[in-house]
KOLNUKOL-199455 format. One record per residue: residue in three letters; x, y, z of N, C-alpha, C in turn. Coordinates in steps of 0.1 Angstrom, whole numbers, plus 2048, in hexadecimal, padded with zeros to 3 digits. Example, Ala and Ser with C-alpha at 12.3 -4.5 7.8 and 13.67 -1.06 7.14 Angstrom:
 residuo n_xx n_yy n_zz ca_xx ca_yy ca_zz c_xx c_yy c_zz
     ALA  884  7C7  84E   87B   7D3   84E  884  7DF  84E
     SER  880  7EA  847   889   7F5   847  881  800  84F
end
This chain:
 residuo n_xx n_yy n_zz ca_xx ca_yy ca_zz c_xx c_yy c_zz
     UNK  CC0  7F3  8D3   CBA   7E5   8D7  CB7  7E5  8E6
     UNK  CA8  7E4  8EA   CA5   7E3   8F6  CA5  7D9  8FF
     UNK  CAF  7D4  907   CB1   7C6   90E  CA4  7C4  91A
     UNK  CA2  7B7  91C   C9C   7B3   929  C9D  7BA  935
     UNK  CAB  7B8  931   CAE   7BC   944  CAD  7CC  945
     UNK  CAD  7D1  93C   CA7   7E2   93D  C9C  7E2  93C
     UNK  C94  7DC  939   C87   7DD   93B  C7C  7D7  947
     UNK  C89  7CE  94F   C85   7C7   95B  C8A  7D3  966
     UNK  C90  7DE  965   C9A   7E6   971  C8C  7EF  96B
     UNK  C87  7F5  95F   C7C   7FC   960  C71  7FA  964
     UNK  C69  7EC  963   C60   7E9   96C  C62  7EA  97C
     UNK  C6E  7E5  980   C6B   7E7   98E  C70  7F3  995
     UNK  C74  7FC  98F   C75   809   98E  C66  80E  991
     UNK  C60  80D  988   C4F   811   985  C48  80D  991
     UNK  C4B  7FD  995   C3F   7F4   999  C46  7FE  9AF
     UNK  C51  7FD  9B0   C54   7FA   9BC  C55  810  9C0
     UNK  C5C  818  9B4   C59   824   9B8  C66  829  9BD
     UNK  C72  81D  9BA   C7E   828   9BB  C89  81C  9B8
     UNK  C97  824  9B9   CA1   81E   9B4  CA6  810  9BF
     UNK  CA6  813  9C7   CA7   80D   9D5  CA4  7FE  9D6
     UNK  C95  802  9D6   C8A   7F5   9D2  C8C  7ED  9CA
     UNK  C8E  7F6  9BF   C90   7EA   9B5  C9E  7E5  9AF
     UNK  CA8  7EB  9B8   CB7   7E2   9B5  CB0  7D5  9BF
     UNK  CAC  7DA  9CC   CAC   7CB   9D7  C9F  7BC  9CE
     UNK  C95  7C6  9C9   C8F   7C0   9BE  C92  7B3  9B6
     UNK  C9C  7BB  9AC   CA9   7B4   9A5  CAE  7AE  9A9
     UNK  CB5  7B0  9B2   CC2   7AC   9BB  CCD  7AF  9B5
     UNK  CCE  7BD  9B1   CD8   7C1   9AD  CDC  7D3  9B1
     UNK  CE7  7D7  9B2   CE9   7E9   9B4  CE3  7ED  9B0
     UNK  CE2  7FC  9B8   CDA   805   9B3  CDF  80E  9A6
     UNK  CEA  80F  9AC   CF4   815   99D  CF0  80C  98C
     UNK  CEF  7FC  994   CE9   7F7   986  CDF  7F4  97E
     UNK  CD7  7FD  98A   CC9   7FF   981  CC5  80F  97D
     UNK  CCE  814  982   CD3   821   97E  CD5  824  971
     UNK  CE1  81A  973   CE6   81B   960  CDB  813  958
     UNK  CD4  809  95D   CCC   7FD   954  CBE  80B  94D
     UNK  CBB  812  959   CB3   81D   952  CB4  825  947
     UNK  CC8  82C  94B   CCF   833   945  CCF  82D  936
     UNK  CD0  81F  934   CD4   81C   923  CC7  817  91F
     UNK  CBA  819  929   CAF   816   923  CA8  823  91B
     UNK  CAB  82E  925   CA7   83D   921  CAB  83A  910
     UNK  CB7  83C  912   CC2   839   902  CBC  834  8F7
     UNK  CBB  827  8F8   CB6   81E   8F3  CA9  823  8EE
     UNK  CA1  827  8F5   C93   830   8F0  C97  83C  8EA
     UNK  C9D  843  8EB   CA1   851   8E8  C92  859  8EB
     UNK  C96  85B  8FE   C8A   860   905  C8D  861  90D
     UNK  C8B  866  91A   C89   869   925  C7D  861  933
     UNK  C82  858  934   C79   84E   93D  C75  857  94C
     UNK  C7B  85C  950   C7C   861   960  C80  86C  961
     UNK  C7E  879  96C   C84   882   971  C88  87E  97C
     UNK  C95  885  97C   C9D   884   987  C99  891  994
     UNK  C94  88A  99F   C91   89D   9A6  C97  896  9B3
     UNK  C9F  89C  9B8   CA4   89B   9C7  CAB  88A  9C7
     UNK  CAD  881  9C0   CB7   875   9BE  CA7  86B  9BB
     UNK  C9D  86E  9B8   C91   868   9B6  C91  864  9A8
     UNK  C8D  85A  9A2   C85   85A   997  C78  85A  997
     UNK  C72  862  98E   C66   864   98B  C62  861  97C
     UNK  C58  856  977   C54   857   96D  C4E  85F  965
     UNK  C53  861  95B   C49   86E   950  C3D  867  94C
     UNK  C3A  871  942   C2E   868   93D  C2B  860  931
     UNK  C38  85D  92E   C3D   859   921  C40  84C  929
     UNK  C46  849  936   C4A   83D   93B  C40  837  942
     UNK  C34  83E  942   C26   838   94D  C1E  833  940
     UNK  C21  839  932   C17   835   927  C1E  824  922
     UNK  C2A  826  91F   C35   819   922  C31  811  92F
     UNK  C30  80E  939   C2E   809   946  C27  7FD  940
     UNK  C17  7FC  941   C13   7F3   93A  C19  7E6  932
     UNK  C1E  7EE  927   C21   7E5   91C  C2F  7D9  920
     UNK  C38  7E2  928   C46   7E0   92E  C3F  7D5  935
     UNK  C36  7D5  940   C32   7CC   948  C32  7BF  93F
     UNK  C22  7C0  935   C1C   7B4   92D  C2E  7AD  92B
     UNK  C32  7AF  923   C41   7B4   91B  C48  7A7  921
     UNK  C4C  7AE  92E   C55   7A7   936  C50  799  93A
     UNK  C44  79B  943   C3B   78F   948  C39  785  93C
     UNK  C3B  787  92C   C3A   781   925  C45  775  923
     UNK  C4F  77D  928   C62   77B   923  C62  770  931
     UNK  C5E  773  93A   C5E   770   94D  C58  75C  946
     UNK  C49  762  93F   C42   750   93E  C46  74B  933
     UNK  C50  74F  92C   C58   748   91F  C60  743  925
     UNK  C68  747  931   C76   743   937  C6E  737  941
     UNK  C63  73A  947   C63   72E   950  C5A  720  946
     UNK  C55  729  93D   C4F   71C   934  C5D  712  92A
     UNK  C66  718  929   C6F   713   920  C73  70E  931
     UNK  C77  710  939   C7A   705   944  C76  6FA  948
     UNK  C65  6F9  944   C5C   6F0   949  C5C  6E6  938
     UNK  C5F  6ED  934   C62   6E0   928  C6D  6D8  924
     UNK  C74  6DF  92D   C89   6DD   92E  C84  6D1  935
     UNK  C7C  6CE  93E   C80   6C9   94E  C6E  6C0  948
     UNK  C69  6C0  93F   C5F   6B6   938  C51  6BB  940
     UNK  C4D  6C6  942   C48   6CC   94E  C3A  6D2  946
     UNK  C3D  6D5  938   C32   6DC   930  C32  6D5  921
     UNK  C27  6D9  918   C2D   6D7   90D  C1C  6CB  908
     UNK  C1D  6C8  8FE   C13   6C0   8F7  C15  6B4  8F1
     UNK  C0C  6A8  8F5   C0E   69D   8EF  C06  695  8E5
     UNK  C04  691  8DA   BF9   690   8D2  BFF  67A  8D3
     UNK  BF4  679  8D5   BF3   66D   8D6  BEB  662  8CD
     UNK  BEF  656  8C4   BE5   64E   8BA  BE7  642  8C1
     UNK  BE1  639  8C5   BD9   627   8CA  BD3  62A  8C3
     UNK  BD6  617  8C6   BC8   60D   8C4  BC0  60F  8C8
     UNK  BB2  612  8C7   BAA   613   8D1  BA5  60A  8DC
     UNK  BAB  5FA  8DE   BAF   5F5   8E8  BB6  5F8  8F5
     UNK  BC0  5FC  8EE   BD1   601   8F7  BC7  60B  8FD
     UNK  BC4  614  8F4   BC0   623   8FA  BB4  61E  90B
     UNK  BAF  613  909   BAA   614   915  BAC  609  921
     UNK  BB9  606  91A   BBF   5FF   927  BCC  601  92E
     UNK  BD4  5FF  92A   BE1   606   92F  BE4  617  930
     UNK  BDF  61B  921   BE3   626   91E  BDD  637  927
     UNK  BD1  633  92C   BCA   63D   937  BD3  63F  948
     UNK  BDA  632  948   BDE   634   956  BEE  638  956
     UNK  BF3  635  948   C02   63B   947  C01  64F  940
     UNK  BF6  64D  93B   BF2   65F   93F  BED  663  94A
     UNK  BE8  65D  951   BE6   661   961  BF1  667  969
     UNK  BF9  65A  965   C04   65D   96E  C0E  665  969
     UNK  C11  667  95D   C16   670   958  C13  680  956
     UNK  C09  680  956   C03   692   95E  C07  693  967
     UNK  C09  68B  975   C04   68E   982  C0F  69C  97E
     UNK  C0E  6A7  988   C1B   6AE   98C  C1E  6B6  97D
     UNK  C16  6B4  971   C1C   6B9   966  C0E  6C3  95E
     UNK  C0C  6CB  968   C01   6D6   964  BFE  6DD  959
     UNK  C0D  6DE  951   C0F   6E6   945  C0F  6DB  93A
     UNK  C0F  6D1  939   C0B   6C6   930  BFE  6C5  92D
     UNK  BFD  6BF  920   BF3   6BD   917  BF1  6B3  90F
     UNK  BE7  6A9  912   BE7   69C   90A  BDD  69A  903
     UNK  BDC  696  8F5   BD2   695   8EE  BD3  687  8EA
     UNK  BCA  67E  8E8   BCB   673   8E6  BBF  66D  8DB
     UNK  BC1  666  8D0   BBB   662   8C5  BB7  655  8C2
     UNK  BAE  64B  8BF   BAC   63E   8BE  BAC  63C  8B2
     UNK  BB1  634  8AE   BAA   62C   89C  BB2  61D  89D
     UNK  BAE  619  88F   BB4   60F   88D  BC5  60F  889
     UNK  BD1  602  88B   BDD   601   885  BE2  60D  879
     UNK  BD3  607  86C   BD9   60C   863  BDA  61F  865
     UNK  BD2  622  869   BCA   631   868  BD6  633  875
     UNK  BD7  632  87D   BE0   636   887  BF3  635  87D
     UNK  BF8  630  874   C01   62F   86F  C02  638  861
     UNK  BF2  63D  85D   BF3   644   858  BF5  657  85A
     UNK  BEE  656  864   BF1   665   86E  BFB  66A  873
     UNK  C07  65F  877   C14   65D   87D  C1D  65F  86F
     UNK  C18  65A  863   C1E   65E   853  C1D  66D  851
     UNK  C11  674  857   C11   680   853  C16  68A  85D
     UNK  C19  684  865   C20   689   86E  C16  693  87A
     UNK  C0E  68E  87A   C01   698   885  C01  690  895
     UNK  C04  684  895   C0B   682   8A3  C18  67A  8A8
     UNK  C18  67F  8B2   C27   67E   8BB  C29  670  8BA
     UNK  C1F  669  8BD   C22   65B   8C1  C14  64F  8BE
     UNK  C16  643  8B9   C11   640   8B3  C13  62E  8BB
     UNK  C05  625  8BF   C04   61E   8C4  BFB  614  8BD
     UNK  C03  60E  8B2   BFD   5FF   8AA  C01  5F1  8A8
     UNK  BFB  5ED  8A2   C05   5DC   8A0  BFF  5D9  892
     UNK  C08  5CE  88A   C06   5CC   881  C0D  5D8  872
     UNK  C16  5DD  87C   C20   5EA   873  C28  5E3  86A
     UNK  C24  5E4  85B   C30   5E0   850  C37  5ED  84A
     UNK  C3D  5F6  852   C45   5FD   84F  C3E  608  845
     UNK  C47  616  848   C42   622   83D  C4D  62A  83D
     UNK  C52  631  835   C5F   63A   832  C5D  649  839
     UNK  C4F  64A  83E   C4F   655   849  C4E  653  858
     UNK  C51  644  859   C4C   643   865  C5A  638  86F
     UNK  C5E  63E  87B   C65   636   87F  C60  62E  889
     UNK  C63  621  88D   C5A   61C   897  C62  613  89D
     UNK  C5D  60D  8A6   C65   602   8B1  C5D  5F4  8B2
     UNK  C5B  5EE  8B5   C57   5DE   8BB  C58  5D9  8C9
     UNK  C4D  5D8  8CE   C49   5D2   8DC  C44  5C7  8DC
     UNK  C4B  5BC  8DF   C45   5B0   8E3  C3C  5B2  8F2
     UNK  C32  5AC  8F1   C2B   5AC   8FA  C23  59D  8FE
     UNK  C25  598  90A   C21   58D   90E  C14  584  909
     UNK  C0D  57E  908   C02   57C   906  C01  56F  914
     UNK  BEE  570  919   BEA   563   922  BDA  561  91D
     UNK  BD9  555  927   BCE   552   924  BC2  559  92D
     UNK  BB5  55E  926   BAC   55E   934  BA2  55A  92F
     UNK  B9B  554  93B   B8F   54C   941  B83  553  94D
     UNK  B7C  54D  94F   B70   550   957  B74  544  964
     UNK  B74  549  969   B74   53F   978  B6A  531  977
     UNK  B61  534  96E   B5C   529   96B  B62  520  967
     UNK  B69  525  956   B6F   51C   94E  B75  50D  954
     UNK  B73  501  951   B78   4F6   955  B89  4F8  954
     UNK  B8E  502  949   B9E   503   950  BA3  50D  958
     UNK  B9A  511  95F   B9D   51D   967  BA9  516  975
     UNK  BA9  50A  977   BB0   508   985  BC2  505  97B
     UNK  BC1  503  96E   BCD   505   967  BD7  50D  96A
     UNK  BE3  507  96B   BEC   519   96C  BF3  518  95E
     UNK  BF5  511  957   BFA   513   949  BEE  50A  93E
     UNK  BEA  517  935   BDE   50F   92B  BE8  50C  91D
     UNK  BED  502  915   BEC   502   909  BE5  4FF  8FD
     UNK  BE5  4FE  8F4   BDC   4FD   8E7  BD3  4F0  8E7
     UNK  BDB  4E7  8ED   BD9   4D9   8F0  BC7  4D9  8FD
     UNK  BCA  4E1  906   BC1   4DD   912  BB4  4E9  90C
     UNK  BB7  4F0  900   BA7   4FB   8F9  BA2  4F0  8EF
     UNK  BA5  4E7  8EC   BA1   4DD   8E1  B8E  4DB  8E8
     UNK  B8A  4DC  8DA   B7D   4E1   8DB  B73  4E8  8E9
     UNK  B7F  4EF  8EB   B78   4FA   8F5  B74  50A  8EC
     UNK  B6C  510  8EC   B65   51E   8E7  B75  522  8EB
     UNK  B75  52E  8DF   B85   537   8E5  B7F  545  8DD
     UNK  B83  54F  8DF   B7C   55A   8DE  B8B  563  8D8
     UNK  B87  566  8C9   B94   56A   8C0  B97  579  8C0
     UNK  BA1  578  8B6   BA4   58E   8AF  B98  583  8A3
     UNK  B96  594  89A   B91   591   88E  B9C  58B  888
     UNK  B97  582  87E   B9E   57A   873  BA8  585  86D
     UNK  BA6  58E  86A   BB0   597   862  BBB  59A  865
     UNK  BBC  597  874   BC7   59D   882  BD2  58C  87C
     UNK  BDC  595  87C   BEA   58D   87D  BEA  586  889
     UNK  BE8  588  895   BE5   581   8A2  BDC  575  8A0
     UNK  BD0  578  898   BCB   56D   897  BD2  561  893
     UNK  BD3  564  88A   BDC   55B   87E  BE6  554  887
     UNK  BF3  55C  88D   BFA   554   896  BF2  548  89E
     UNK  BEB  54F  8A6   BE3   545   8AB  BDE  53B  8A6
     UNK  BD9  538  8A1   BD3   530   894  BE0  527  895
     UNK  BE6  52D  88D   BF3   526   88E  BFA  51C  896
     UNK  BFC  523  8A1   BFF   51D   8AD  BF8  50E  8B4
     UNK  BE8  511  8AF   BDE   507   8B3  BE0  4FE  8A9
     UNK  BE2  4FF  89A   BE7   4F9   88E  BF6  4EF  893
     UNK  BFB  4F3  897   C09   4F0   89A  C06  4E2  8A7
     UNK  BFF  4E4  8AC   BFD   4DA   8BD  BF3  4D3  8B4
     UNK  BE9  4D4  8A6   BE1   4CB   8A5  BD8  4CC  8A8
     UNK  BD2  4D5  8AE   BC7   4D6   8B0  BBC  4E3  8AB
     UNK  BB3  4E0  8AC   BA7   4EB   8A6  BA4  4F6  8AA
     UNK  BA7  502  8AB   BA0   50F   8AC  B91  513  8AD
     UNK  B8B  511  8B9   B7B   514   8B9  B79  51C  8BB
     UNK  B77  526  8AF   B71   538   8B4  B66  536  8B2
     UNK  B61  53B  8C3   B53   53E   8C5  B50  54F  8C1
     UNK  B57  554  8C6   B58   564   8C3  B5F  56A  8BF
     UNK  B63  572  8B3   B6B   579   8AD  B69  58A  8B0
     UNK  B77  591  8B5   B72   59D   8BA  B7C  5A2  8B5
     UNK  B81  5B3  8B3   B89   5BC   8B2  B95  5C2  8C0
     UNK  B90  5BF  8C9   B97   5C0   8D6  B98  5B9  8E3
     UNK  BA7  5B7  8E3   BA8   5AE   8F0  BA0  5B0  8FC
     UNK  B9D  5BF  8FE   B92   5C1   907  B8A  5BB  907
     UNK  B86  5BB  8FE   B75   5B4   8FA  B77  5A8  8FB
     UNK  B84  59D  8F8   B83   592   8FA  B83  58F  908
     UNK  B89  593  912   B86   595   91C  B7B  597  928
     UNK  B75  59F  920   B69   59F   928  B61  595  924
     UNK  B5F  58E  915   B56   581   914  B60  576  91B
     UNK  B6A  575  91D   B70   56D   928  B6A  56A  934
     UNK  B66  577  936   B68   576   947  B5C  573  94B
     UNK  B50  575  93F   B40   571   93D  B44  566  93A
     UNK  B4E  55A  93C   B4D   54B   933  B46  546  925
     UNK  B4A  553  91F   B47   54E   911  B4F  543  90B
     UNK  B5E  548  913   B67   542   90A  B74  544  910
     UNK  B80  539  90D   B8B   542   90D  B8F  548  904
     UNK  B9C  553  90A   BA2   55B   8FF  BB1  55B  901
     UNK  BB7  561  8F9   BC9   565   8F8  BC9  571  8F1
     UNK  BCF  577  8FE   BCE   585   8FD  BDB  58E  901
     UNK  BDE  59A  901   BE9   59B   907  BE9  5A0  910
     UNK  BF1  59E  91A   BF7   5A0   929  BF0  5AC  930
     UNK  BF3  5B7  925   BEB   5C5   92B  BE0  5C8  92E
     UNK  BD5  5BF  920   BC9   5BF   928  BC3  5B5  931
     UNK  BCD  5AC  932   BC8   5A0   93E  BC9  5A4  948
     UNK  BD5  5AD  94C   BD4   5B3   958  BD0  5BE  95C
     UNK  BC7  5C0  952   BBC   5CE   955  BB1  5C1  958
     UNK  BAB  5B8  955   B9C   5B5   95E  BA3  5AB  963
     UNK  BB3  5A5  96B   BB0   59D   971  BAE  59D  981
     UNK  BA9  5A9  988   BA7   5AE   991  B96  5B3  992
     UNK  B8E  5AA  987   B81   5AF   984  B7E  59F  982
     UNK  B7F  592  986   B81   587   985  B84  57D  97A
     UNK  B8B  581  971   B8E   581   965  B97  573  96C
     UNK  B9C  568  967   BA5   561   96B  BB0  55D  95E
     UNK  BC0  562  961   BC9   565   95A  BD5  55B  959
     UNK  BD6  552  94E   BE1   547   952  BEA  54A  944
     UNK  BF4  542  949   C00   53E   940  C00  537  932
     UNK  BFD  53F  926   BFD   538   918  C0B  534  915
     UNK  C09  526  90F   C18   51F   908  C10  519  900
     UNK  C19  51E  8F4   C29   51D   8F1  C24  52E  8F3
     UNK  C2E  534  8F7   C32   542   8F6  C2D  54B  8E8
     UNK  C21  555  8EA   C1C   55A   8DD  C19  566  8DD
     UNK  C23  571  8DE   C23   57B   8DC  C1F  586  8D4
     UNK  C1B  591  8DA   C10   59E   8D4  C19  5A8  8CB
     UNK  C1E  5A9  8BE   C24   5B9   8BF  C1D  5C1  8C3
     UNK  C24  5CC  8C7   C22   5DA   8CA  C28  5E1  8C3
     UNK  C24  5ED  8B6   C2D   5F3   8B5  C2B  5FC  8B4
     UNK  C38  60A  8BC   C36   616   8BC  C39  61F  8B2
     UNK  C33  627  8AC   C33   62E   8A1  C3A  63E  8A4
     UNK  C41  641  899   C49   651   8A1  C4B  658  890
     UNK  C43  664  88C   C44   669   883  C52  66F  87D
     UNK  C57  66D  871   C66   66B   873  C69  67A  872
     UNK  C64  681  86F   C67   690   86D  C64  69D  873
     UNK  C59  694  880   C5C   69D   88B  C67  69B  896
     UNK  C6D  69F  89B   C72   69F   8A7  C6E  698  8B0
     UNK  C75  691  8BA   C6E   68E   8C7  C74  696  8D1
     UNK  C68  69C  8D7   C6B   6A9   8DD  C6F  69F  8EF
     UNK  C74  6A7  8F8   C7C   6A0   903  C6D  69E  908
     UNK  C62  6A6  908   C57   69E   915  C4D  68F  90A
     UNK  C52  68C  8FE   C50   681   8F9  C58  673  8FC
     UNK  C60  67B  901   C72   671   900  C6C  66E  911
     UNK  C6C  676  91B   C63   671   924  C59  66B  926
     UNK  C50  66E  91F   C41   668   922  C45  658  91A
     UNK  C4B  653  913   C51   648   90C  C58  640  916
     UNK  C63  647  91B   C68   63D   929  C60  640  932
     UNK  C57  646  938   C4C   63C   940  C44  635  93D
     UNK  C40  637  92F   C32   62A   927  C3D  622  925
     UNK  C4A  620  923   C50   611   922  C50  609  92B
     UNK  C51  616  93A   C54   60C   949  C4A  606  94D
     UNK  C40  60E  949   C2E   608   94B  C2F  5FA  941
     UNK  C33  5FB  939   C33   5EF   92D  C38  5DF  932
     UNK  C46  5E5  93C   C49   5D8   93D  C47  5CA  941
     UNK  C3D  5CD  94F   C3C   5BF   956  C34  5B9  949
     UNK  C2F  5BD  93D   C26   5B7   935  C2D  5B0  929
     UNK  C3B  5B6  929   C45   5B1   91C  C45  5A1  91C
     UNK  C4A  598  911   C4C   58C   90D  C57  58F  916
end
């Protein structure tokens, strides 16, 4: 059986040109690279070196070896520091499924920051809808999975994020000098919805149901983004949640306080039969810390 470390005292034997060299090399005796040769010779049942005047000298059996020993080693050398850089969350791959909302609002700048410093990392990232994103996470093809409206699946484990919801407006809007909007002060004002199909809707609805008053959708869209930006053109208001309000409200977007309290789920999706490898378990506590200021 031919060990590492005999094959690390023969490279630098080779590379440096004597015994000497390549104990200080190692950082180890010279006597023990003496012997590391000695049970390497063995171990080959061959003759690596002549001995002439306390010299080794390679044959040509050990110069045709040389090569391969090198590839060999240098191989063993980037297995040891790659299995470090993934100990330490440093390398390694992440397959990622959003909403294709999330995917362009929060979710670009918590991979930003989560590469910085992490060279050997790999992120792939995929958009669809709830359903199709819960289905891919069933088959287990990615790590992590970013939907709402999850009624559960026997391959899939998942969590719940409440997330804030506010109102936004156009600086125009007559309630723009508001600091808290309820259902009460949109009474026949334009309000800019999810599609009808979206559970959020429906709450909402609800909610305006509840105070008595009417629901005017002027525009019905698929993404808070989108309601957002017809916001901020004064189409309309909207209720949206927290993350994408404070992605345009530094683009003049104007962002206030919805009551009664009407919360977004979020929920994260984790294939139950893969593993969560430690640079997921990472990249998860920093998209939660990112998450916070936006929680209910």
């Amino acid at each position: 059986m031919i060990r590492l470390r005999q094959l690390e005292a023969f490279r630098a034997v080779i590379s440096t040109g004597g015994v000497t060299a390549a104990a200080d090399m190692l950082g180890i005796s010279q006597p023990a690279v003496s012997r590391l040769i000695s049970s390497l010779e063995k171990s080959m049942r061959m003759p690596l070196f002549e001995r002439r005047r306390g010299r080794l000298h390679p044959t040509h059996e050990a110069k045709f070896l040389s090569e391969e020993v090198e590839r060999a080693v240098s191989n063993l050398e980037h297995i040891s520091r790659l299995s470090e850089d993934i100990r330490n969350q440093k390398a390694g791959h992440l397959r990622i499924a959003a909403l294709p909302g999330f995917a362009t609002s929060l979710m670009p700048k918590v991979i930003a920051e989560f590469l910085k410093d992490r060279d050997d990392v790999t992120i792939s990232i995929q958009t669809r809808s709830s359903t199709r994103v819960r289905e891919w996470i069933a088959a287990q093809q990615y790590d992590i999975g970013v939907a709402d409206e999850f009624e559960g699946h026997s391959a899939v484990n998942h969590e719940t994020i409440q997330i804030r919801t506010e109102c936004v407006l156009s600086p125009l809007h007559p309630l723009a000098a508001q600091k808290i909007i309820r259902p009460e002060d949109l009474h026949d004002q334009p309000m800019i919805i999810q599609d009808r199909e979206n559970r959020f809707y429906h709450r909402l609805k609800k909610t305006f149901d509840t105070a008595g008053v009417e629901l005017n959708a002027k525009v019905e869209v698929r993404q808070f983004a989108t309601a957002c930006l017809l916001a901020m053109n004064n189409v309309g208001a909207a209720v949206v949640s927290s993350i994408d309000a404070a992605e345009y409200a530094g683009r003049g977007l104007i962002v206030r306080q919805f009551e009664p309290e009407l919360p977004f789920t979020l929920d994260l999706l984790y294939p139950k039969y893969h593993p969560r490898s430690l640079l997921l378990q990472d990249f998860m506590s920093h998209f939660k810390s990112r998450l916070e200021p936006c929680l209910r």
